[in-house]
N, C-alpha and C positions, 0 to 999 in steps of 0.2 A: 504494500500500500504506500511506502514510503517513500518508493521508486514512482510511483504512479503521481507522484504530485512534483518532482522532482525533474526539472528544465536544466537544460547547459545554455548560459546566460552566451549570448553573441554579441557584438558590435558590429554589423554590418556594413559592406559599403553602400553607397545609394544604390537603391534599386537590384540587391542582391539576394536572392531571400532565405526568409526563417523558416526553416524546417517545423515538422512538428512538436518534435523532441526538442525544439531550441526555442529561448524567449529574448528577449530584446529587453533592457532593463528593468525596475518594476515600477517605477513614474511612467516610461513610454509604454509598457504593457497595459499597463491600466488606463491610457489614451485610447489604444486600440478596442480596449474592451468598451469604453464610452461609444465610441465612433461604431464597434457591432450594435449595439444596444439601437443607437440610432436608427440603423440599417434595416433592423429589425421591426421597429415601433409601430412603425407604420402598418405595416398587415399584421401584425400580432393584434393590435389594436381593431382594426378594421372589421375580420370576421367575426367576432364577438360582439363586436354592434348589431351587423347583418344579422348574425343569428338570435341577436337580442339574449346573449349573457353577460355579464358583470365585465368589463375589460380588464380591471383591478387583478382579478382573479387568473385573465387568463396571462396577463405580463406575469405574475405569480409564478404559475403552472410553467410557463414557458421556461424560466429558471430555474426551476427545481427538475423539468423534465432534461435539461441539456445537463444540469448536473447527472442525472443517471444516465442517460448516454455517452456522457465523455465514461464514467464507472464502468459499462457494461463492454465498451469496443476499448479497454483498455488505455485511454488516452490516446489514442493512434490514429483518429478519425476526427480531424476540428471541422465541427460543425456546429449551428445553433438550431437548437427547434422551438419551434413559434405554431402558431395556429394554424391551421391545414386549410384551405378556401375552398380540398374536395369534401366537408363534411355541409358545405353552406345550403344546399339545393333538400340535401335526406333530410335536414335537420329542420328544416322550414317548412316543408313536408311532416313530419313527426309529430313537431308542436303545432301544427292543425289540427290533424287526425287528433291530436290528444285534448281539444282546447285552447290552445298556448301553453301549457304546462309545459317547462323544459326537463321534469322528471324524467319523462321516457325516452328524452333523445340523449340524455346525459347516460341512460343504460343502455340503448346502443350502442351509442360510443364507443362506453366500457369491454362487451361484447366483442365490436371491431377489434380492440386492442389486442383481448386477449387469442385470437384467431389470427391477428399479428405477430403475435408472441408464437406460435404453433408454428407457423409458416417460417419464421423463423431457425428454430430449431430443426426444422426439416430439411432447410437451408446449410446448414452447421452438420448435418447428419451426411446427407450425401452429395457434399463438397460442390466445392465452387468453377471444373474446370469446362461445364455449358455455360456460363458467362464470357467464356472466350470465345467460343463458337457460337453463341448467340448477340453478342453483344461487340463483334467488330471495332477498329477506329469509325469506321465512315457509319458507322450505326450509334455509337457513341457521342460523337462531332455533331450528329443530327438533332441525337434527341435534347444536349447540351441544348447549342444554340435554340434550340425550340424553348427549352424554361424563360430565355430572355425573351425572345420571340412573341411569347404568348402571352407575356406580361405588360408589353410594350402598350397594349391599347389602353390599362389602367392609368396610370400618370395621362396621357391625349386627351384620353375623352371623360374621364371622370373627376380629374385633378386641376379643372382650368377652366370654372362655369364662366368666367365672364375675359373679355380680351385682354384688360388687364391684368389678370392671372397666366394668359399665356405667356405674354415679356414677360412676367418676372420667374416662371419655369425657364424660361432662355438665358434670362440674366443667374438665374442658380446653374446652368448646366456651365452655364459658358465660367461661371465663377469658379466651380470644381475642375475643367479643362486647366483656366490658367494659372489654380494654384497643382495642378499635375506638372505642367509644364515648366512654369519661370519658377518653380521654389526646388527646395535641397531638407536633406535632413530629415528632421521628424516631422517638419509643418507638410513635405510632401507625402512623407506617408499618412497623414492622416486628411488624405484631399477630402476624402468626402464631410468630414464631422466642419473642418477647416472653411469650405466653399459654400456650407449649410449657414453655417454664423455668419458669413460676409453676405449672404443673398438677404440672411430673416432683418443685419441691420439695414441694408438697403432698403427694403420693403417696409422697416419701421419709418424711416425716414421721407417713402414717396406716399405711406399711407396717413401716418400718423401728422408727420410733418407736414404734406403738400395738399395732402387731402383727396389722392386720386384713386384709392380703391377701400377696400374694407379695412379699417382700421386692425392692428395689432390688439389684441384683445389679452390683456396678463390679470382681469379681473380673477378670472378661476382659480389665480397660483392664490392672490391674497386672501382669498375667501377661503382655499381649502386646508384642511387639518395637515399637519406632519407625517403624523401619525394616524393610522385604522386600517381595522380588518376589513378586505372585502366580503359579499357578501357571497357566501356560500351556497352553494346547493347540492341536496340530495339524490341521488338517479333513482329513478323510479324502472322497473323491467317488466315490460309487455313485449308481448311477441310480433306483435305488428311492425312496432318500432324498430325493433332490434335485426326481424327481418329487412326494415328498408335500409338500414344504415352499414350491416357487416358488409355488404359486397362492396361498400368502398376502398375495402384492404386490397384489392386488384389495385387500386389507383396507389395508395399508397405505397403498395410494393412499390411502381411506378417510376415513381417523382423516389421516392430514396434509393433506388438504385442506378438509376441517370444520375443523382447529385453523390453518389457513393463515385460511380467513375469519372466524374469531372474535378471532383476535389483527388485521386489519383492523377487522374493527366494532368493537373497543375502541379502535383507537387514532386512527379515522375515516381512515386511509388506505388507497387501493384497496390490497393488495399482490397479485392475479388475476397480477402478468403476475412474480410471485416464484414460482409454483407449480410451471412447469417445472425451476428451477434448487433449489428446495427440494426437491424431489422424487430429483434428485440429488445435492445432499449428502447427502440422509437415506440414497439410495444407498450413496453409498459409504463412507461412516462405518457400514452394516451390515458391508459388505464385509469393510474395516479391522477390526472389532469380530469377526466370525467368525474371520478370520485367525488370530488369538492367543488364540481359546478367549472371547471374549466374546459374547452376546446379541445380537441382530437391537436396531437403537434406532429409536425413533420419538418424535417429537416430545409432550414432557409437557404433557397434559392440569392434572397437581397447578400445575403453573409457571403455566401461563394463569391458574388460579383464584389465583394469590399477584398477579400484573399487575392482576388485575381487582379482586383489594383495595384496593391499595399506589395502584395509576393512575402505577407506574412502570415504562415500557416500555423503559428504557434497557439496549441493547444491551451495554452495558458492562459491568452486574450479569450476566450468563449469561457475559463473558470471564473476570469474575474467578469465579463456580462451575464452571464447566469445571475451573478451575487448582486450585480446591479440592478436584477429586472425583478430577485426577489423580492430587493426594498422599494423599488418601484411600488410593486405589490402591495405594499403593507403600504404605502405612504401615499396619499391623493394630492399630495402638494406638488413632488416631483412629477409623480403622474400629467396632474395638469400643465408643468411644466415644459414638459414633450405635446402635449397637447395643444400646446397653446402657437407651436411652432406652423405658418401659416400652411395651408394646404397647396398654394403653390408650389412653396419654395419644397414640400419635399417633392409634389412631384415631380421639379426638375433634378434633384435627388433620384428619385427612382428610374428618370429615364439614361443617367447615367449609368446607375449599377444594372439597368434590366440589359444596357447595350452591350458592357465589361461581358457580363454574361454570355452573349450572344456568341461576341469577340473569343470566349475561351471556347465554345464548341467550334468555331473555323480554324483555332492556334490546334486545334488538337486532329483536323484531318493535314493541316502543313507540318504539323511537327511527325507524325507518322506516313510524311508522304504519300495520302490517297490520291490514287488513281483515277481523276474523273472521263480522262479520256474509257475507262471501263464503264461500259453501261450496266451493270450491274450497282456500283459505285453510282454512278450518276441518276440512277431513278429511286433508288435507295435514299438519296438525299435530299432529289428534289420535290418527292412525294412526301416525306416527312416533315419539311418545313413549310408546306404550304397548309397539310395537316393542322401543324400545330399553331400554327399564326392566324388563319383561317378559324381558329378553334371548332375542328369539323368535328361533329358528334354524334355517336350511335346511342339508343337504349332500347333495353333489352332484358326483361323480368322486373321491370321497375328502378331501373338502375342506367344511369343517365355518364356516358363515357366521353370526355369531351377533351379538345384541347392537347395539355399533356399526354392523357393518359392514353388518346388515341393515337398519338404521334410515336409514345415507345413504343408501344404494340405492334402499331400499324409498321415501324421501323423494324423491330424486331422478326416479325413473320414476313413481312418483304425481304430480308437476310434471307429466311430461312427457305422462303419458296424459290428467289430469284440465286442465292449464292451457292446454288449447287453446279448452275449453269461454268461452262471454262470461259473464263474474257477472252473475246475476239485478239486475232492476232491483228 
């Protein structure tokens, strides 16, 4: 256990990066971890609204859940898990069917978890070497670039209701570009937390000062406590519910194992044979997270695009964001305080880290030299991204496949039907 909390401190050069097993010092790690927390906020926040649970609870659960998942994959896998946006559609469904009560979507949930947890070990039982064979570079590169891909219309069209909120998403991207570009040091590695503070004072200044859009609003930090519990809730288990919501474990297999091999191809280590045991933490930190009224979590997409900036994979910035988002939790003053950060300025934030993302599924068919003069290679990729951008959708017993989750699939079994053919000479 001693070994598992235990980092070999680096000093890097710019732009050189942090391994898993290495940390940057503990002022600049603890940057990092602010700047994840960030990265995060935003849709951890979000689907807990949509679904109409407590957010308190689910920033909570989100940190206590990435604590059992760094526990379970041995500290080998940085990643953060936040609130899943496949649980938004069953769950809103559920709390109909049930009156609005979120008892019974909270025990589905739980249910999905634990059938995560299953699949899991099943996983761990008869090895990882059909992830090779099913999951290619040019299948990997695909389904990568689709998490950012498919993310891309959230910040466009939901994060910019009126024209002035589009400039100043412009004025945020373009703020994170130039501190990418003209800075050095730590202020570069922390472009996004760094380009987020220079967009929100700008936006103080043309709102609050000039008077040209919706003012900055920091009433909620003054009014709210330091300190309090969120409000919890109990799961209730009916079989209706729990039937509409387990089949979302397909999706979630999904999305954490495309973000299991992108956080490998950034950081060139295999982690295939981490999939079984990521699989069950993600497990059972849903589980844990339903218990008490929190979100189904899955492993963040926004986090990968901050690593694929930064080029710091250190395991130790997601220990110390965990611990950030637990007091988050407990406190509605700080809470408000991410809150109260304009909806512009992150979605010009998001459309940066959803691009990073993008950016890491194409580094990963150039860095393994795919072959698109291969038509196998080439329909394989371009079937996939239009999939998942398109966010093209099946359903099928009740259960609605969209986006992501039909892009790995659809990626994966186009491998499987087209990659047996020989590439043209």
């Amino acid at each position: 256990m001693s070994s598992l909390f235990s980092w070999r401190e680096v000093r890097p050069a710019p732009g050189a990066v942090v391994a898993p097993d290495e940390r940057l010092p503990w002022p600049q790690t603890a940057a990092m971890g602010i700047q994840h927390v960030v990265a995060m906020f935003g849709s951890t926040v979000l689907a807990p609204i949509l679904m109409g649970f407590d957010p308190n609870v689910a920033v909570l659960m989100s940190g206590i859940g990435t604590l059992i998942f760094f526990l379970l994959v041995g500290g080998r896998v940085p990643s953060y898990l936040g609130s899943s946006f496949a649980f938004i559609g069953v769950v809103i469904a559920a709390k109909a069917a049930s009156g609005g009560a979120i008892g019974p979507a909270l025990g589905g949930i739980i249910v999905c978890g634990v059938v995560y947890v299953l699949m899991g070990f099943l996983v761990m039982a008869i090895g990882t070497r059909w992830i090779e064979s099913l999951m290619p570079p040019v299948v990997t590169g695909a389904v990568v670039a689709v998490i950012g891909l498919n993310l891309a219309g959230i910040p466009i069209k939901n994060m910019a209701p009126t024209p002035f909120d589009a400039w100043m998403q412009a004025v945020t991207f373009v703020s994170v570009a130039c501190v990418a570009v003209f800075t050095r040091g730590m202020v570069q590695r922390l472009l996004i937390l760094v380009g987020l503070i220079v967009a929100a004072i700008v936006y103080a200044v043309l709102t609050n000062g000039l008077g040209l859009g919706k003012p900055l609003d920091l009433s909620g930090i003054a009014n709210a406590a330091w300190f309090g519990a969120p409000h919890f809730a109990a799961p209730v288990f009916e079989q209706n519910a729990m039937l509409l919501i387990v089949p979302v474990v397909i999706i979630l297999m999904a999305e954490n194992l495309g973000h299991i091999k992108a956080v490998g191809a950034m950081t060139g280590r295999n982690l295939d044979g981490m999939v079984g045991r990521a699989f069950v933490g993600d497990g059972i930190a849903t589980v844990v997270a339903a218990s008490v009224g929190g979100t189904g979590v899955t492993t963040y997409a926004e986090n990968i695009g901050v690593m694929a900036a930064t080029k710091i994979y250190s395991t130790a910035t997601f220990i110390i964001a965990a611990l950030i988002a637990i007091l988050l939790g407990f406190s509605p003053k700080f809470g408000a305080l991410i809150q109260a950060i304009p909806l512009a300025v992150m979605g010009g934030v998001s459309i940066v880290v959803f691009g990073l993302i993008a950016i890491a599924g194409a580094k990963i068919w150039v860095d393994n030299k795919v072959d698109f003069s291969d038509n196998r290679n080439l329909m394989v990729a371009a079937i996939t991204l239009v999939l998942g951008t398109g966010e093209y959708t099946l359903r099928f017993a009740g259960l609605t496949l969209g986006g992501i989750g039909t892009a790995t699939f659809g990626a994966i079994l186009l491998w499987a039907l087209l990659g047996r053919a020989k590439p043209a000479k």
